[in-house]
N, C-alpha and C positions, 0 to 999 in steps of 0.2 A: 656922888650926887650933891648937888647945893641946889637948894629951894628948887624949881621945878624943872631944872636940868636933872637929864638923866645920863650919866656918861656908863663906860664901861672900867671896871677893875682890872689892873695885873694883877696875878698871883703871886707874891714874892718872898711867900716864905719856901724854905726849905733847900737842900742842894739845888743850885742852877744847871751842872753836867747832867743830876739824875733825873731833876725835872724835862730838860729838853731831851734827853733819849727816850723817856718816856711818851713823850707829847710823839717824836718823831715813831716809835715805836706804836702808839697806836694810829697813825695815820696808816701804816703798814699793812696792822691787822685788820682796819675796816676793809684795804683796797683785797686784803687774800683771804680772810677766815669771814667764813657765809654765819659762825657764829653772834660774831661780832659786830658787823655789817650790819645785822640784825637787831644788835643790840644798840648801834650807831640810830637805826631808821625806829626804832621806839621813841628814843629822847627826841631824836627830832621832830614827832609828830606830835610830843607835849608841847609843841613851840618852842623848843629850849632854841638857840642859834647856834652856829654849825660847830663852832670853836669851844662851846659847853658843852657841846655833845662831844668833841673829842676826847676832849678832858675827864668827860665822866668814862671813856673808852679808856684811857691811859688808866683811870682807878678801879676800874675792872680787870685792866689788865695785870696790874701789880698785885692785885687781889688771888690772882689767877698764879701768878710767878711764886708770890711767896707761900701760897698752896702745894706749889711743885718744889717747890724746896723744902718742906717741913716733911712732905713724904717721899724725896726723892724718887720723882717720877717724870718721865719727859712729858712733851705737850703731845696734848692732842686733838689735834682740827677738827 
């Protein structure tokens, strides 16, 4: 942002591989899991834009991942 421009931010911390498998990984689960899709069509109807709503997808997803690893247990749709 500078004075009354409003532009958009990249995210650029953190792993770039883990980051982009992730972003790609929730594109996945909005188009297969009716959970998620779900949770995709929430954020979007706060007005978030399409690409915040994935992102908040991908840290729900890793949310979700690192859930199933602390109790070794598979996913479930």
């Amino acid at each position: 942002d500078s004075g009354r421009r409003r532009g958009q931010r990249m995210i650029r911390g953190g792993r770039r591989r883990v980051r982009k498998a992730l972003y790609m990984a929730a594109l996945a689960a909005i188009r297969t899991s009716a959970r998620f899709k779900t949770f995709y069509d929430a954020v979007r109807a706060r007005s978030a834009a399409a690409k915040v709503a994935i992102i908040a997808v991908a840290r729900k997803l890793l949310t979700v991942l690192n859930a199933m690893l602390k109790t070794d247990t598979a996913f479930q749709a």
